[in-house]
N, C-alpha and C positions, 0 to 999 in steps of 0.2 A: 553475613555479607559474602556475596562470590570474590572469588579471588579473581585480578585484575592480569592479563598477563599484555605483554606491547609486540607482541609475535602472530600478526597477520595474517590467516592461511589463506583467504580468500574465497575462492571458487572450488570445489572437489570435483572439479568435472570428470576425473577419473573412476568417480563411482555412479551407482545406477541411485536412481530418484528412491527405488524401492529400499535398496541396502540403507542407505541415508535415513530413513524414515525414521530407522529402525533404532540410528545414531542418535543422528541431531535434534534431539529434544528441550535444548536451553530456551528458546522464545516462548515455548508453551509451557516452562516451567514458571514463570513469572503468572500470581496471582493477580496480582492490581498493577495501575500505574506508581502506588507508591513505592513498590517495590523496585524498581528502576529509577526512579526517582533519586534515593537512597545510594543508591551503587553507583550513579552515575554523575549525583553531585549537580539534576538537573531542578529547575524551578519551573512548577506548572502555574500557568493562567488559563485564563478563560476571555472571548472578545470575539465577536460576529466580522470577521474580518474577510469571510466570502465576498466578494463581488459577481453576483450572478449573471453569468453572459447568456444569454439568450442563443440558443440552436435551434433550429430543425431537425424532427423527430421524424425517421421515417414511418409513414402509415403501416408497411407490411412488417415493421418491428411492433409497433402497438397492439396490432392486433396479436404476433406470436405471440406477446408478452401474456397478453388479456385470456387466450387459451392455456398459455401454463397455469394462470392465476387459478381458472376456472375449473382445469383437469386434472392437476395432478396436489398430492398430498404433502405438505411439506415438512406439518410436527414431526414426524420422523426419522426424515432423512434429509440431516445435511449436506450431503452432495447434490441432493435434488436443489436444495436454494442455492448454492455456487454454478449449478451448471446449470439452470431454469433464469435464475434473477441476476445473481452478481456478476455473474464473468457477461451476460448478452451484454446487461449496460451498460458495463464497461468498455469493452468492445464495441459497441455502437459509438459514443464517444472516441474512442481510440481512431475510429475510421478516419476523421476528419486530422490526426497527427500521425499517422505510419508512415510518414517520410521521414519522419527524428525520433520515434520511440518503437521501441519492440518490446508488445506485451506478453508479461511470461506468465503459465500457469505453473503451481505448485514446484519448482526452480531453487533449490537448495543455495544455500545464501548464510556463508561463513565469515565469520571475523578471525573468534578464537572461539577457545574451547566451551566459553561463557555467551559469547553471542553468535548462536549458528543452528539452523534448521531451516525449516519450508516451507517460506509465507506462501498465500493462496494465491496470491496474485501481487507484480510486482511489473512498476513500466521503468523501461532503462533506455537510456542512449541506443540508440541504431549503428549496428558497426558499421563502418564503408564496407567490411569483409563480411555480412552475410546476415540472415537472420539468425543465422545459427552460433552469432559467436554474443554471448553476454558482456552489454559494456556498464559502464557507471548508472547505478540505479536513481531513480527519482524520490518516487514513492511507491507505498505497497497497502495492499488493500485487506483486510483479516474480515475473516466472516465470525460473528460473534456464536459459539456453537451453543446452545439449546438459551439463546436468546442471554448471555451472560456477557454484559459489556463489560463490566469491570473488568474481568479476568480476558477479555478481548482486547481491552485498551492497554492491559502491560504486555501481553505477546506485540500488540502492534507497538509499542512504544521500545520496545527491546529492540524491535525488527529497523525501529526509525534510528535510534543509535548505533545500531549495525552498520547500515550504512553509510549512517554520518564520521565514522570511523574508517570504512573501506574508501570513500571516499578522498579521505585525508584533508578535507577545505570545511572543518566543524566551526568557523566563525564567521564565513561568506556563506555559505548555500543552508538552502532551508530545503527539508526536508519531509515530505506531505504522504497522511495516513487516513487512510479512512477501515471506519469498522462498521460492519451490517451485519444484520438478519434476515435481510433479503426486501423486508418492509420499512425500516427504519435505517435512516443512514444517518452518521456521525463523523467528522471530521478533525483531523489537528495536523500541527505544523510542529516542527523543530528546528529552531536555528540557535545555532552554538549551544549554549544551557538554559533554553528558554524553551517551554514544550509547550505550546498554546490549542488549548479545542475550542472548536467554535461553537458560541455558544448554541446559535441555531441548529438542529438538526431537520433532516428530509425524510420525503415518504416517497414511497413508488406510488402514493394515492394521488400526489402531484407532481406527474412524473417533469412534467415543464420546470419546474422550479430547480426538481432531483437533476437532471440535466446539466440546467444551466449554472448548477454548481460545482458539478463534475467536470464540467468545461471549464470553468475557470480555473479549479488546480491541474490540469492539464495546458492549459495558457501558462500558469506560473510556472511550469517544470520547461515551459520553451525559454520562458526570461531567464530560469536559471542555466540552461544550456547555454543558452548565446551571452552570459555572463561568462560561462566559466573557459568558452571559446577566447573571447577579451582577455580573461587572464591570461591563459595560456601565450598569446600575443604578446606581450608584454616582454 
């Protein structure tokens, strides 16, 4: 079992993405969810708890999409499906909330010395001061690498108690993860010590559905904001 330390460091912003790389290896050290599981003292379920919101897809996104599918190779190389598949639809969704979130690529993301390294993708709070200042994370997105979800689902689930920690409101806010392949999407939530994946997963074969499930935890990370605005008021 890692050793648990209560000493916060947060953000390393004083170092380059590169050096860090080279550091912060705790998220990817975790094999499965059970292993986080275990250390965290967290209980998994399972429950289709997506509510699918229905968007609009832009046409000249479909088609880019349709040409990556077509042109380019991707057993190979995992950056091609994070910068081909993962980050565009993300990012397409993201369009319709870039007035309260700012989406980060590869953004180094510390607790302690047990939860800290460089999810692939992560949406946080919008600062009033800039796109450049990182505020309270949401959720984070793991690309599952040579199609290994298990061993994706404990980096993403390390990464979701990360910030349910930096945070510091681990029994109000829920906390939202998804993992992919570029073809297959997977999702789960965490609030306090309850880690739930939904049971259903998506495909980019139907991208409508993939969508409008990606929109909804992106809805949900609005209701948690403007929750966590009301406390703050309080």
């Amino acid at each position: 079992m890692r050793a648990k330390t209560g000493n916060p460091l947060y953000y390393l912003e004083q170092h380059s993405t590169s050096r860090l790389q080279e550091t912060l290896v705790s998220f990817d050290s975790y094999k499965n969810i059970g292993e986080v599981l275990k250390d965290y003292g967290i209980t998994s379920s399972e429950d289709n708890y997506i509510i699918e919101m229905e968007m609009m897809i832009r046409e000249s996104f479909k088609e880019e999409l349709e040409f990556c599918l077509r042109e380019f190779t991707f057993e190979e190389s995992e950056y091609a499906i994070c910068e081909t598949i993962i980050f565009p639809i993300l990012k397409e969704v993201y369009r319709n909330y870039r007035d309260k979130f700012t989406l980060w690529s590869h953004k180094p993301l510390v607790y302690d010395e047990n939860l800290s390294g460089i999810p692939d993708y992560i949406v946080a709070k919008r600062s009033p001061l800039g796109k450049e200042v990182f505020e309270k994370p949401f959720f984070v997105a793991v690309e599952a690498k040579r199609d290994d979800f298990i061993k994706g689902w404990g980096q993403c689930l390390a990464e979701m108690v990360a910030i349910q920690k930096i945070n510091e409101q681990p029994e109000q806010q829920r906390i939202f993860g998804i993992v992919s392949n570029g073809q297959l999407w997977q999702f789960g939530q965490l609030k306090a010590n309850l880690f739930t994946r939904n049971f259903r997963a998506y495909t980019i074969y139907n991208l409508e559905q993939l969508f409008a499930a990606i929109n909804f935890i992106f809805s949900q990370c609005e209701l948690e904001l403007e929750a966590i605005a009301l406390h703050n008021q309080r």
